[in-house]
TORKOL-4160 file (C-alpha; in steps of 0.2 Angstrom, whole numbers, padded with zeros to 4 digits, m for minus):
85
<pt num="1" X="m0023" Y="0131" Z="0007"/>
<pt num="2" X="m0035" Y="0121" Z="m0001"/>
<pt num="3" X="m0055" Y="0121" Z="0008"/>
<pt num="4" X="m0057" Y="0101" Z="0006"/>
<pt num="5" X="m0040" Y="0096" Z="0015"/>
<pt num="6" X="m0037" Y="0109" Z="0026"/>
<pt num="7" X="m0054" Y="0114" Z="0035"/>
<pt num="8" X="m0070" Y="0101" Z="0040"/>
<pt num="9" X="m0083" Y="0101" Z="0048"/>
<pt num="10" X="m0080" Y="0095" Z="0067"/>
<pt num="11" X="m0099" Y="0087" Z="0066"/>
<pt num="12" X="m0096" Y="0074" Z="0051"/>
<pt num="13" X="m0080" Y="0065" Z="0062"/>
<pt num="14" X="m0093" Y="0066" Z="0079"/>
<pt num="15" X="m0106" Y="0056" Z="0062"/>
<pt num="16" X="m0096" Y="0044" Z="0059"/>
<pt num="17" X="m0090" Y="0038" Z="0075"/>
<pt num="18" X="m0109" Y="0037" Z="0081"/>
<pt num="19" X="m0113" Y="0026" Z="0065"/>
<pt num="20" X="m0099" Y="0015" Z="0070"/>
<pt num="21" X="m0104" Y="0016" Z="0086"/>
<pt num="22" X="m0122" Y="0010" Z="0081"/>
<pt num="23" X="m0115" Y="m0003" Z="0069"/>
<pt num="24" X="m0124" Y="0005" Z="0054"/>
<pt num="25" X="m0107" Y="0004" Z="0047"/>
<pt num="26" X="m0109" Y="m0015" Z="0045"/>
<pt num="27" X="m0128" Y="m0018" Z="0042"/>
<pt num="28" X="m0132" Y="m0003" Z="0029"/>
<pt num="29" X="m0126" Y="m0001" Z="0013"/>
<pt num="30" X="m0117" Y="0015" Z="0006"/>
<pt num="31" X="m0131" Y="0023" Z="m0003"/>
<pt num="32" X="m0142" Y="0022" Z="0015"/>
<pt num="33" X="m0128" Y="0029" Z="0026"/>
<pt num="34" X="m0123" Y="0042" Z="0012"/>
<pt num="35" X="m0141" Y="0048" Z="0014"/>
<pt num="36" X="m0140" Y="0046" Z="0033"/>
<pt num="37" X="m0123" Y="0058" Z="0034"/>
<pt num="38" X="m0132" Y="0072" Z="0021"/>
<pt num="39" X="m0147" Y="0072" Z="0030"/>
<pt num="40" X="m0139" Y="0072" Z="0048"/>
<pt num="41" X="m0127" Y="0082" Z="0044"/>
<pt num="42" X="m0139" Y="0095" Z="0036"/>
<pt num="43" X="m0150" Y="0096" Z="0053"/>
<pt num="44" X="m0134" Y="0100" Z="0061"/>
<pt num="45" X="m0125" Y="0117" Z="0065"/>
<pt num="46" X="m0108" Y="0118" Z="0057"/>
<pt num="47" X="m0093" Y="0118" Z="0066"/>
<pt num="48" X="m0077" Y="0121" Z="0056"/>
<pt num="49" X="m0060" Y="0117" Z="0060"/>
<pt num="50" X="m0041" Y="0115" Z="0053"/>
<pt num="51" X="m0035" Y="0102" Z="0068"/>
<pt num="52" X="m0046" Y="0090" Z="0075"/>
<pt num="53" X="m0033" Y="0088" Z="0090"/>
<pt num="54" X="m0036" Y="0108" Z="0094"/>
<pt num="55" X="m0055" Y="0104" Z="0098"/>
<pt num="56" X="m0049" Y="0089" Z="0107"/>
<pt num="57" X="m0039" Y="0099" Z="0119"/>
<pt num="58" X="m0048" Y="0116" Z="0121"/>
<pt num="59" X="m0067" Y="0109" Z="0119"/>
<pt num="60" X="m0074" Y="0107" Z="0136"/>
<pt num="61" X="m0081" Y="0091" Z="0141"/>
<pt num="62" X="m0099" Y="0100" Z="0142"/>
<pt num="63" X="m0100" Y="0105" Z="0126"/>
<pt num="64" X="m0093" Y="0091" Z="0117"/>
<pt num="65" X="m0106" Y="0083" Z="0126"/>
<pt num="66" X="m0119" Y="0092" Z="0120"/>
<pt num="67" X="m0110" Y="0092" Z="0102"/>
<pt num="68" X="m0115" Y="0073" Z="0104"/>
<pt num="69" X="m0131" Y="0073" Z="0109"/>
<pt num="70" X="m0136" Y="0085" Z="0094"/>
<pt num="71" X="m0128" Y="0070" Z="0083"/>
<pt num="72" X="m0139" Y="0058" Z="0090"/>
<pt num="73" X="m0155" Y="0068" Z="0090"/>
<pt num="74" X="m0149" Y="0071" Z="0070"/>
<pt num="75" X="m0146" Y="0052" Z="0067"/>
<pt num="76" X="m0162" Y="0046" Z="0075"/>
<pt num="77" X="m0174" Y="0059" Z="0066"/>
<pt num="78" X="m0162" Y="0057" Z="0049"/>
<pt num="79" X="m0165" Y="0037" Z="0050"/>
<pt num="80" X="m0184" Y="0040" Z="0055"/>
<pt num="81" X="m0184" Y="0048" Z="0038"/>
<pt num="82" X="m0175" Y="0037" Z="0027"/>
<pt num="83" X="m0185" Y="0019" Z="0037"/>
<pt num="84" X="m0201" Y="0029" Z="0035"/>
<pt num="85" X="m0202" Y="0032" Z="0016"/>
């Protein structure tokens, strides 16, 4: 077992689709979103997994829900940090 290809943290995938799904992903460059997934991911509780598909299937919808709404909370105060300095 290796910890960087067998365990990660469920929160950065949820990240990353909403940055994509901001369109960060194609009007900031990588230094800004690298700092936007630390500092995001940093104001966020951890939520380890081995198989993403396992959270898919067992996660109910509520709390995926609310998984998503703390990434959005994250993303807005992380980019009111970065825009603001």
């Amino acid at each position: 077992m290796t910890l960087d290809s067998d365990i990660h943290n469920f929160y950065e995938k949820l990240l990353l689709d909403h940055i994509v799904e901001l369109g960060l992903d194609q009007e900031k460059d990588s230094e800004y979103l690298a700092d936007l997934c630390c500092i995001s991911l940093n104001l966020l509780p951890p939520r380890y997994i081995r198989y993403e598909v396992d959270m898919s299937f067992y996660m109910p919808q509520s709390e995926r829900f609310e998984m998503q709404m703390k990434v959005k909370e994250a993303t807005s105060r992380a980019r009111n940090f970065l825009d603001n300095q």
